[in-house]
Steps between C-alpha positions, in 0.01 A plus 500: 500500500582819699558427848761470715770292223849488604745213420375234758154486328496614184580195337211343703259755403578435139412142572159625534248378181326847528850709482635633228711766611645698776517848652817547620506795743795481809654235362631707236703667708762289514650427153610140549145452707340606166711319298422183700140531467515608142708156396162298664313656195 
C-alpha cells in the first residue's frame, strides 16, 4: 500500500487481505514514528 500510512492506520491497513506491504513516505520522518510502524510488520 502507498498512501497516506502513518502510525494511526498502518496497522489497519495491514489488516487488509489484499496488503502485503507498505510505502512509507512522511512517516519516516520521525524515527520513533517509523519505528512504530515498522514493529506492526
Amino acid at each position: 500500500y502507498g498512501g497516506s500510512v502513518n502510525v494511526q492506520n498502518a496497522k489497519e491497513i495491514l489488516g487488509i487481505d489484499s496488503v502485503d506491504g507498505l510505502l512509507i513516505g512522511s512517516a519516516s520522518l520521525e524515527l520513533e514514528n517509523f519505528k512504530t510502524v515498522i514493529s506492526f510488520l
